[in-house]
C-alpha positions as a Markdown table, in Angstrom:
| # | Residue | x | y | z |
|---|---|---|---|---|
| 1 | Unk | 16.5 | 32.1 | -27.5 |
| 2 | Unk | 17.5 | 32.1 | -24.3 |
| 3 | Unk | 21.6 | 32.7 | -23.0 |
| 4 | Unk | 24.4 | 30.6 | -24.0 |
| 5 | Unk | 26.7 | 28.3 | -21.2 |
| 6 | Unk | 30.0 | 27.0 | -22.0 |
| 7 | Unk | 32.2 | 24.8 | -19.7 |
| 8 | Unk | 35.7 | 24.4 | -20.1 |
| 9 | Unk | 38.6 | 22.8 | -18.7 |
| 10 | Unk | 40.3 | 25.2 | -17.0 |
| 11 | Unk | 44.0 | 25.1 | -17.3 |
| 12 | Unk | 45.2 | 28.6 | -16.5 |
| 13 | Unk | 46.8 | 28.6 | -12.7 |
| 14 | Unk | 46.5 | 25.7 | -9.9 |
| 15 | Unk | 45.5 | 28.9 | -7.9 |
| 16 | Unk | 42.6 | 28.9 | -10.0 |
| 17 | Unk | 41.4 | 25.5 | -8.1 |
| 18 | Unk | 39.2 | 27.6 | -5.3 |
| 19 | Unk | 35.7 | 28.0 | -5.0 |
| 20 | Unk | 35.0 | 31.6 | -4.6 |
| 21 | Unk | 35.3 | 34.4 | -7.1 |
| 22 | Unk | 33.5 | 35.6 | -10.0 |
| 23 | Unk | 34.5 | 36.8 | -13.5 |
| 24 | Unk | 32.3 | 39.9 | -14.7 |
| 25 | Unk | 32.5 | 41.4 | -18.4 |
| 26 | Unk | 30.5 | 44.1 | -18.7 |
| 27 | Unk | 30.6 | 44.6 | -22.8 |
| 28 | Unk | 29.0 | 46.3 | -25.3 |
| 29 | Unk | 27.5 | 43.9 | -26.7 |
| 30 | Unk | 27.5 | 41.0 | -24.6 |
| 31 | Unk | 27.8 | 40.0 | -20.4 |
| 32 | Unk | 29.7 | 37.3 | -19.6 |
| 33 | Unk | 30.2 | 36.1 | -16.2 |
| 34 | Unk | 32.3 | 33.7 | -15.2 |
| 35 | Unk | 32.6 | 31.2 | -12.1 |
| 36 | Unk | 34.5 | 28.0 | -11.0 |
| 37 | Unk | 32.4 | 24.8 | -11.3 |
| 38 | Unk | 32.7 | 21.9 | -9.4 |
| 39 | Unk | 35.0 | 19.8 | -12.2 |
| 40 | Unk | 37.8 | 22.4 | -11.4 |
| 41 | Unk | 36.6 | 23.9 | -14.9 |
| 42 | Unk | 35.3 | 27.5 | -15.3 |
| 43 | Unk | 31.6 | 27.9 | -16.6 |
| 44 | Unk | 30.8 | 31.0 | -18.4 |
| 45 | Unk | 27.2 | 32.4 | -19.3 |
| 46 | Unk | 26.6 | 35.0 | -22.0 |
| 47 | Unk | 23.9 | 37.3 | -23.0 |
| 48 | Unk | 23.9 | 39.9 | -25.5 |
| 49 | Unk | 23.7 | 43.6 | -24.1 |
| 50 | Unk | 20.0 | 44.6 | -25.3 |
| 51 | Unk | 16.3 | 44.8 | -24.8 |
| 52 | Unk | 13.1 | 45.3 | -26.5 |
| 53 | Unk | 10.1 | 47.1 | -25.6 |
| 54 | Unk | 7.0 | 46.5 | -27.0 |
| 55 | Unk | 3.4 | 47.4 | -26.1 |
| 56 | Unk | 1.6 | 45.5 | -22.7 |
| 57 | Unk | -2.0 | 44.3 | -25.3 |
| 58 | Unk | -3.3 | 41.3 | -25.2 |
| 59 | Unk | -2.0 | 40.1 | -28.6 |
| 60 | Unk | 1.5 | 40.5 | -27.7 |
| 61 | Unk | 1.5 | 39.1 | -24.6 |
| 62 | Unk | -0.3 | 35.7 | -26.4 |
| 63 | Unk | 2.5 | 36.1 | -29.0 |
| 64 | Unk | 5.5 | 36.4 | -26.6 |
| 65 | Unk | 3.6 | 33.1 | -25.0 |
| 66 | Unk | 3.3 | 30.9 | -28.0 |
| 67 | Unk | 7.1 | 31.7 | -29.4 |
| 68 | Unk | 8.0 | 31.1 | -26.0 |
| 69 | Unk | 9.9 | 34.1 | -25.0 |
| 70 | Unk | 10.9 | 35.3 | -21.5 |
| 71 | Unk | 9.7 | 39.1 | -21.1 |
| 72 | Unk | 9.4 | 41.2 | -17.8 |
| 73 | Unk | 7.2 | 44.1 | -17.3 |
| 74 | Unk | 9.0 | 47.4 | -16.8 |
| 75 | Unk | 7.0 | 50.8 | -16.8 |
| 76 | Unk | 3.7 | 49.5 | -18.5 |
| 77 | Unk | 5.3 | 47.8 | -21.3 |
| 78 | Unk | 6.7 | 44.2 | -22.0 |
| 79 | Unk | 10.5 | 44.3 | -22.2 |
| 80 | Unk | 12.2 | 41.3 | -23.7 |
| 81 | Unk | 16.1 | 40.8 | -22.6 |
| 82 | Unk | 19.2 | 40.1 | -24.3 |
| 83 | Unk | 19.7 | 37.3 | -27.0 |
| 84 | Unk | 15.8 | 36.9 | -27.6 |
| 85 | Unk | 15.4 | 41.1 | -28.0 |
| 86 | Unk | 17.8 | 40.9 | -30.8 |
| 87 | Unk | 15.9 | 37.5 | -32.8 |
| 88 | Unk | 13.0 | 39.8 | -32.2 |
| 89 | Unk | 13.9 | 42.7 | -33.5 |
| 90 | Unk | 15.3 | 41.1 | -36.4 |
| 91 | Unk | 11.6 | 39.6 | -37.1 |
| 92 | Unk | 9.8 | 42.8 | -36.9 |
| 93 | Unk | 12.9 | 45.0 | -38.8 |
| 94 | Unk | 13.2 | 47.0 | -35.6 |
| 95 | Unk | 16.5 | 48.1 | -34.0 |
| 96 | Unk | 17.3 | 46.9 | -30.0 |
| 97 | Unk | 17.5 | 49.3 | -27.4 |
| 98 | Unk | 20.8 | 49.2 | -26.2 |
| 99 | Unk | 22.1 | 50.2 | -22.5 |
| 100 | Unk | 25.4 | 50.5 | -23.4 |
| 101 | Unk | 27.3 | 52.5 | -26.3 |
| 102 | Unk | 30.9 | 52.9 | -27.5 |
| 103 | Unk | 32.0 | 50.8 | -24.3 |
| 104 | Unk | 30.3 | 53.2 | -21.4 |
| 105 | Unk | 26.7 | 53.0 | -20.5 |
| 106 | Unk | 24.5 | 55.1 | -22.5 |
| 107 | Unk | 24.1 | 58.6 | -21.2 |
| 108 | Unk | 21.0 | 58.7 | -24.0 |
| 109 | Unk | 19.2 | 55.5 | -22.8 |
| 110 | Unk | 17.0 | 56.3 | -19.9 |
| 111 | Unk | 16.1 | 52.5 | -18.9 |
| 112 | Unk | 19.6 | 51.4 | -19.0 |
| 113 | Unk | 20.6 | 51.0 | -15.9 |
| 114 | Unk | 17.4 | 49.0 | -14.5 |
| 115 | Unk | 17.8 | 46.8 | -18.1 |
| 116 | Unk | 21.3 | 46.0 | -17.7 |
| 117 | Unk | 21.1 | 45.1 | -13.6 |
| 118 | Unk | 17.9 | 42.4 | -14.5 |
| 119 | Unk | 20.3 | 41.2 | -17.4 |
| 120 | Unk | 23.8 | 40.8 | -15.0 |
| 121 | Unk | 21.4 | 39.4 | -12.4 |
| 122 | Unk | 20.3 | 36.7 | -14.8 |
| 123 | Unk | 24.5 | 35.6 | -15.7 |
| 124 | Unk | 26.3 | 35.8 | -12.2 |
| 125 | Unk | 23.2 | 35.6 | -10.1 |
| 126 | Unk | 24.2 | 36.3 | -6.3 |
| 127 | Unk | 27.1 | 36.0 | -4.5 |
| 128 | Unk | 27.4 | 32.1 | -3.2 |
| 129 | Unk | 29.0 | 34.1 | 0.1 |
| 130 | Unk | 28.4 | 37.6 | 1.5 |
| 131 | Unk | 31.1 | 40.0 | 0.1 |
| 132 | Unk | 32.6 | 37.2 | -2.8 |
| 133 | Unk | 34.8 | 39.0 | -5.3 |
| 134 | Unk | 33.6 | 39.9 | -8.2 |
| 135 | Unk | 36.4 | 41.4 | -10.9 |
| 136 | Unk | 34.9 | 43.3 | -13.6 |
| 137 | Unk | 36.0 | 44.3 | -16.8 |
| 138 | Unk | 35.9 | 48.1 | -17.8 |
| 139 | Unk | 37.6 | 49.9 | -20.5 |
| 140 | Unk | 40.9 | 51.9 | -20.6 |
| 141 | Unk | 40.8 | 55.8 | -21.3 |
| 142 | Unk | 40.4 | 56.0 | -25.5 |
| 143 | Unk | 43.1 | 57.8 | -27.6 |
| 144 | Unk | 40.7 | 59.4 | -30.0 |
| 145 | Unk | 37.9 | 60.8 | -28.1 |
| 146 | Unk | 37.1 | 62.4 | -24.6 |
| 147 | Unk | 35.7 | 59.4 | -22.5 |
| 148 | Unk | 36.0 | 59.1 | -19.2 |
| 149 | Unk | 35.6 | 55.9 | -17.4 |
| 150 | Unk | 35.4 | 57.0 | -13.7 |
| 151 | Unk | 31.5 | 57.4 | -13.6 |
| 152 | Unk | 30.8 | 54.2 | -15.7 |
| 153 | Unk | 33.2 | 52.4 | -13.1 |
| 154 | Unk | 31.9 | 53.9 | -9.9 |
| 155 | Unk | 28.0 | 52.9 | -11.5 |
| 156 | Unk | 28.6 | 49.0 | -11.5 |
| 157 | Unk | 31.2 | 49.0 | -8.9 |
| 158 | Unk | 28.0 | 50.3 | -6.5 |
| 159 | Unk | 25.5 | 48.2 | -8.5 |
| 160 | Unk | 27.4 | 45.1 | -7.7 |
| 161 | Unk | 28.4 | 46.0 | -4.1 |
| 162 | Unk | 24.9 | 46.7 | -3.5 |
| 163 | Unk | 24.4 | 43.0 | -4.8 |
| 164 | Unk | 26.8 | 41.6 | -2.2 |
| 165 | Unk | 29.6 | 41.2 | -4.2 |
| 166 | Unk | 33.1 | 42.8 | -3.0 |
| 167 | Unk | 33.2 | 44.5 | -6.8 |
| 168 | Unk | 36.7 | 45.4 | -8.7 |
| 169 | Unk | 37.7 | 46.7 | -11.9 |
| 170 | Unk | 40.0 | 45.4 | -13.9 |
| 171 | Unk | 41.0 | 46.9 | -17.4 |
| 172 | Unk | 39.8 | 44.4 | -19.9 |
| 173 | Unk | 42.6 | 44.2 | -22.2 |
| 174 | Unk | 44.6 | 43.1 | -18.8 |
| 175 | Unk | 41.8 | 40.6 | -18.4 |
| 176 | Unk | 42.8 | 38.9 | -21.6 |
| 177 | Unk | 46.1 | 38.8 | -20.6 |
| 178 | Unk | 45.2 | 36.5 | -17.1 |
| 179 | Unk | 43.0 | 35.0 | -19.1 |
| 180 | Unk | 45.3 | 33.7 | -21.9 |
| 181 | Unk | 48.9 | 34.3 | -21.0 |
| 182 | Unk | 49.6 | 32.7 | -18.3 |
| 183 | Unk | 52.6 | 30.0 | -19.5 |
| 184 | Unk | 54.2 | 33.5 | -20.4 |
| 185 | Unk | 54.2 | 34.6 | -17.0 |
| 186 | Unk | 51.0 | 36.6 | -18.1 |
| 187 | Unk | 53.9 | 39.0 | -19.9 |
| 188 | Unk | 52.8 | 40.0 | -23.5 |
| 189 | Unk | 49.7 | 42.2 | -25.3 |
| 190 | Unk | 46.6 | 41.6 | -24.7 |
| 191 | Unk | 43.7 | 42.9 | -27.2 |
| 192 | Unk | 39.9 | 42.9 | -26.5 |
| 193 | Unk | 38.0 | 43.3 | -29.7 |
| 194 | Unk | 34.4 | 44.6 | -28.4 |
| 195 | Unk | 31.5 | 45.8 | -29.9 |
| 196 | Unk | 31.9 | 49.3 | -28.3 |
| 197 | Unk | 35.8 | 49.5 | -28.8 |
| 198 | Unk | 38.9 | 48.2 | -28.7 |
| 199 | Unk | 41.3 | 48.0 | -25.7 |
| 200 | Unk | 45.1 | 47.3 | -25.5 |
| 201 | Unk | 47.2 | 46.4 | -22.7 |
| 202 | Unk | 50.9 | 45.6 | -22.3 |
| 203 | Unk | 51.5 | 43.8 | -19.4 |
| 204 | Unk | 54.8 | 42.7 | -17.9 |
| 205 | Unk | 54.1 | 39.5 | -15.4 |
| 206 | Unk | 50.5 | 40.5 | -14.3 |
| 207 | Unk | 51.4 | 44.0 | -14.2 |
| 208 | Unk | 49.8 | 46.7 | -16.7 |
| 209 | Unk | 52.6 | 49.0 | -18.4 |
| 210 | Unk | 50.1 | 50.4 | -20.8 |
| 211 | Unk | 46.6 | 50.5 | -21.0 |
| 212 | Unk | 44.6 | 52.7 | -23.7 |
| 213 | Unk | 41.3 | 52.2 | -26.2 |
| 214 | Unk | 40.3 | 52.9 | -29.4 |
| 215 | Unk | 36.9 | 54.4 | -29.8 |
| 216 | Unk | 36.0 | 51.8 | -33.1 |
| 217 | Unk | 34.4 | 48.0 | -32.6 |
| 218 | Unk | 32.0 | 46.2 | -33.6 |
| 219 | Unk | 29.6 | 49.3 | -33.7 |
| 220 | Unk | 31.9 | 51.2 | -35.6 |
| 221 | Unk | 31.6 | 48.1 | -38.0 |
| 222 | Unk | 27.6 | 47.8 | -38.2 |
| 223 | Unk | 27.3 | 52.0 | -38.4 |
| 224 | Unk | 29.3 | 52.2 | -41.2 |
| 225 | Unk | 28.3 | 48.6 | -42.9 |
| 226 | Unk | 24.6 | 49.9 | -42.7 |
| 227 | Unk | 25.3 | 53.9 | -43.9 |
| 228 | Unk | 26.9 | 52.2 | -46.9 |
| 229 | Unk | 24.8 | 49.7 | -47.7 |
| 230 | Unk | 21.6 | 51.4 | -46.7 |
| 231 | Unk | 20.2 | 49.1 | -44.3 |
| 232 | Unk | 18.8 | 48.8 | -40.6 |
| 233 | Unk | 22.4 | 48.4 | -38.1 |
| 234 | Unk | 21.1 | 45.0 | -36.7 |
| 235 | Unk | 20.7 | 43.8 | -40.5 |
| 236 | Unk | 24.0 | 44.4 | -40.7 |
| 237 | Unk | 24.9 | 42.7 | -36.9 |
| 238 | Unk | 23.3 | 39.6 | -38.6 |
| 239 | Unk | 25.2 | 39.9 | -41.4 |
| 240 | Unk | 28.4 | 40.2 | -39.5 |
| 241 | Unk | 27.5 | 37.2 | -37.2 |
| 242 | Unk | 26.4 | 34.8 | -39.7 |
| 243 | Unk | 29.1 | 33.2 | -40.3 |
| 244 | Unk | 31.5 | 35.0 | -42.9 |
| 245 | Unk | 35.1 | 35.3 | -43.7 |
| 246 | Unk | 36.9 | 38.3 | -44.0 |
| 247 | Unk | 39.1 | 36.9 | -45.9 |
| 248 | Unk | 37.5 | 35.8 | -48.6 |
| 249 | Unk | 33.5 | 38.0 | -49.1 |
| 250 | Unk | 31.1 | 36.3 | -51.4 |
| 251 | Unk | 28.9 | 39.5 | -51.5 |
| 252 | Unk | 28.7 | 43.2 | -51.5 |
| 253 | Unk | 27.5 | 43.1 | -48.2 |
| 254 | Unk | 30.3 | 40.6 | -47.1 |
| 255 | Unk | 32.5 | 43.3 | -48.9 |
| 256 | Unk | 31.7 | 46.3 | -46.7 |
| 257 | Unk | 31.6 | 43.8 | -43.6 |
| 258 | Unk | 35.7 | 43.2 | -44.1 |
| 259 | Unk | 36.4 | 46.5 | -45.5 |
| 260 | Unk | 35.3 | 47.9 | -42.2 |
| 261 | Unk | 37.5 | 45.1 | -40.5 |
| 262 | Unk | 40.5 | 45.3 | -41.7 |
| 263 | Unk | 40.3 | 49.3 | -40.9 |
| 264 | Unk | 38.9 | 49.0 | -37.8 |
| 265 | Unk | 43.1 | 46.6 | -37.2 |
| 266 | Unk | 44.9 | 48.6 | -39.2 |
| 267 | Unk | 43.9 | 51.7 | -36.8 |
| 268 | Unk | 44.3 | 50.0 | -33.4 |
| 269 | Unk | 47.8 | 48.4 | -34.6 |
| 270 | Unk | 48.8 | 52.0 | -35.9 |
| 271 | Unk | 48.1 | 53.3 | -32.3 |
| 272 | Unk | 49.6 | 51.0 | -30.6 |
| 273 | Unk | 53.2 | 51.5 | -32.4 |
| 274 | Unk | 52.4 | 55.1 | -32.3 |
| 275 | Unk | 52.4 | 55.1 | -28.3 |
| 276 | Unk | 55.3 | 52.8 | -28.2 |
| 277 | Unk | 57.4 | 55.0 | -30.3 |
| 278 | Unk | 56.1 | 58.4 | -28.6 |
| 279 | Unk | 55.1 | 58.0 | -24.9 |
| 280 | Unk | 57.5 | 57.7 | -22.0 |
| 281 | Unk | 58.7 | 55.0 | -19.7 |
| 282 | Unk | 57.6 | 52.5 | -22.2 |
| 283 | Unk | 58.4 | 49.1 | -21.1 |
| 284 | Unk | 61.4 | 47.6 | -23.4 |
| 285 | Unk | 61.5 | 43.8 | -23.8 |
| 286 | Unk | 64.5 | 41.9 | -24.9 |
| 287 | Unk | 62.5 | 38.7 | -25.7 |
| 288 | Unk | 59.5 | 38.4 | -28.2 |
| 289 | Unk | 56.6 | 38.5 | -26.3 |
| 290 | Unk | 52.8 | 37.3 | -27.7 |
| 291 | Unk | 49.4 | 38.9 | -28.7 |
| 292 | Unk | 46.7 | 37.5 | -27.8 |
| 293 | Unk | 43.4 | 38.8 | -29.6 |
| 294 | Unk | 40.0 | 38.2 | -28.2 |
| 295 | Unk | 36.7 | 39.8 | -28.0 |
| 296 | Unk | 33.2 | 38.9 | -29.3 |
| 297 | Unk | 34.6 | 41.5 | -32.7 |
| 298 | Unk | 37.3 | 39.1 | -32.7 |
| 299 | Unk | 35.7 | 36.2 | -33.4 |
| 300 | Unk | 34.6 | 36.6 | -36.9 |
| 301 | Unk | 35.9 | 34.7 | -40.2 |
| 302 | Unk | 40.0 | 35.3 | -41.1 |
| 303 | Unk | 40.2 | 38.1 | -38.2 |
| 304 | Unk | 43.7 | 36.5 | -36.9 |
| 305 | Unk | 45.2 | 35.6 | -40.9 |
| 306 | Unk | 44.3 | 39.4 | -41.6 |
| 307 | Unk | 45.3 | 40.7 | -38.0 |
| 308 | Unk | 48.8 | 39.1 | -39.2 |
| 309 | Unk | 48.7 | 40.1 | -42.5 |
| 310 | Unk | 48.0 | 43.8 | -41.1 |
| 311 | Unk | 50.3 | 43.3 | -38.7 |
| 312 | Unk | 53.3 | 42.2 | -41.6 |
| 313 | Unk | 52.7 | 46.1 | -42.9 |
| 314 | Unk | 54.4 | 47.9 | -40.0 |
| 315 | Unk | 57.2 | 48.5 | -38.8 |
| 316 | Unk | 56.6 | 47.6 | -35.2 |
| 317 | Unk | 58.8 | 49.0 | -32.4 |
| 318 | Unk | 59.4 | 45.6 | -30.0 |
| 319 | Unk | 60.1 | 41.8 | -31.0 |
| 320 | Unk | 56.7 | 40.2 | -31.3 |
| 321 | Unk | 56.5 | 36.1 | -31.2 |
| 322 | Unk | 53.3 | 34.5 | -31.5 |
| 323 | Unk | 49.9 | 36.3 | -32.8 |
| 324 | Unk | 47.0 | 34.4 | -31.7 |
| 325 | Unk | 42.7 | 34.3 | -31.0 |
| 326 | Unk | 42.0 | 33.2 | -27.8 |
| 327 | Unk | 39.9 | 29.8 | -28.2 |
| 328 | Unk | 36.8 | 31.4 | -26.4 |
| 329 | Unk | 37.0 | 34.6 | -27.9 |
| 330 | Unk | 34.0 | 35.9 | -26.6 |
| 331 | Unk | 34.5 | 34.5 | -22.5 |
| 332 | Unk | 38.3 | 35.3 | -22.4 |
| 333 | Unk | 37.7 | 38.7 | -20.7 |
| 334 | Unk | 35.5 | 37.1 | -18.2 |
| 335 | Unk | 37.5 | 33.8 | -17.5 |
| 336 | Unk | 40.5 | 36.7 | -17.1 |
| 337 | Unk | 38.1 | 38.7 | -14.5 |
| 338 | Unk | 37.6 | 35.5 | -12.5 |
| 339 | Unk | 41.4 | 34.2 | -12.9 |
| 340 | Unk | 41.7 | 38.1 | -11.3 |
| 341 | Unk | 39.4 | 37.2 | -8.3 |
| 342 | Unk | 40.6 | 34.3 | -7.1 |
| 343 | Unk | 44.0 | 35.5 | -7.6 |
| 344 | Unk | 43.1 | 38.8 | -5.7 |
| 345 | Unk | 41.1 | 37.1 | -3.2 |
């Protein structure tokens, strides 16, 4: 129950190849944070974005014991964190609390700010030096509502700084694009697929031309998979993340699951042509240039075969080479934030 670490070979810059520097992503519905390791390789450590509460009695404190389950104490009552919050909840049939929603933290949640700082404590852990960098991700300004990102930025920007981190945002759409375009000159789209929405960024070698969001992700996903289908939202999570293809549903369930996914491209490509073909100063490139796709959203079953085949049914406004998923779908955002650091350092 307890968060996942990945190491990889890290073969994005040589000027990668320095010790200092974290990656942060601040998601939805996971953290990732990102740091060098001492191979020259880039460990990432994830936790998903949630917490349970549950009453401070003797029973469930014995029960917490015996399954073996990490809790801390906040405000009388046991609070479980993360990955285990969300097996739990899933046990019981009760929903997580969540500090974040639709890609800001939750102006409705009142314990999550204290939740969230003991849950990016437990993946970057402090700074190895006073004042190390720390690049972290935060979404673009959405096309289709009214959210603005300056108080959500200035929140962890303080929270980290106050950690001893020199803190920095970085869109993380642009993330994706350090993180998996770098042979391209880091020239090309990048797309984060989160669970509170989606970002896009066109980026011409390491420097944003466009940056926007769409307020639909994974949440959208689970809302609607639920209100359809009549069940709790983290049945329908589970459902989602068990292991299906989009491409090819072997239930009613599975049904509404890629339904709601192939929407939720459709609209994010559609708004993507559409500020192409409307905005000004739009960057013109003569050569194709690559999407890369990533996200934790992104990472389900047939997402890139129908992000292509979606892709095949406009008309879009620049030449377009290679359509790809980044391999780590869910750390590419933080292994981008880190590539950032160093490269900012």
């Amino acid at each position: 129950m307890d968060h996942t670490e990945a190491s990889t070979t890290n073969s994005t810059s040589d000027a990668t190849k320095v010790a200092l520097g974290k990656g942060l992503d601040i998601g939805t519905a996971n953290l990732a944070a990102a740091v060098q390791n001492d191979e020259d390789g880039i460990t990432v450590t994830v936790e998903r974005n949630a917490f349970l509460d549950i009453g401070s009695d003797v029973y469930s404190k014995n029960m917490l014991t015996k399954l073996k389950v990490p809790y801390v104490v906040h405000n009388g009552k046991l609070v479980v964190l993360g990955e285990s919050a969300f097996e739990l909840a899933n046990v019981f049939g009760k929903e997580t609390r969540r500090p974040m929603k639709d890609g800001l933290i939750s102006p409705t949640e009142i314990d999550a700010m204290p939740m969230i700082k003991l849950i990016i404590s437990k993946v970057l852990g402090d700074p190895r030096e006073q004042g190390e960098n720390c690049y972290f991700s935060v979404p673009a300004e959405s096309l289709d509502v009214d959210n603005n990102v300056v108080y959500h930025q200035g929140l962890f920007e303080g929270m980290l700084n106050k950690m001893g981190y020199t803190a920095k945002a970085i869109n993380e759409a642009h993330a994706v694009v350090f993180s998996e375009l770098a042979e391209q000159e880091f020239t090309g789209i990048g797309l984060s697929f989160g669970g509170g929405m989606a970002n896009a960024c066109v980026c011409y070698k390491t420097i944003p031309c466009l940056s926007f969001s769409v307020a639909r992700g994974g949440d959208w996903i689970d809302s609607n998979v639920a209100n359809v289908l009549g069940i709790k939202k983290s049945r329908a999570t589970y459902i989602k993340e068990r292991g299906i293809d989009i491409r090819d549903p072997k239930s009613r369930e599975e049904e509404a699951v890629a339904i709601y996914y192939r929407n939720l491209i459709s609209y994010t490509l559609e708004n993507i042509k559409n500020r192409f073909e409307t905005g000004t100063n739009m960057p013109m490139f003569n050569d194709p240039i690559d999407i890369a796709c990533a996200g934790g959203t992104a990472m389900i079953g047939g997402f890139i075969e129908v992000f292509r085949d979606e892709f095949g049914k406009i008309d879009f406004p620049i030449p377009v080479g290679r359509i790809f998923r980044a391999e780590d779908s869910l750390q590419a955002v933080a292994k981008g934030c880190l590539v950032a650091a160093v490269i900012g350092d």
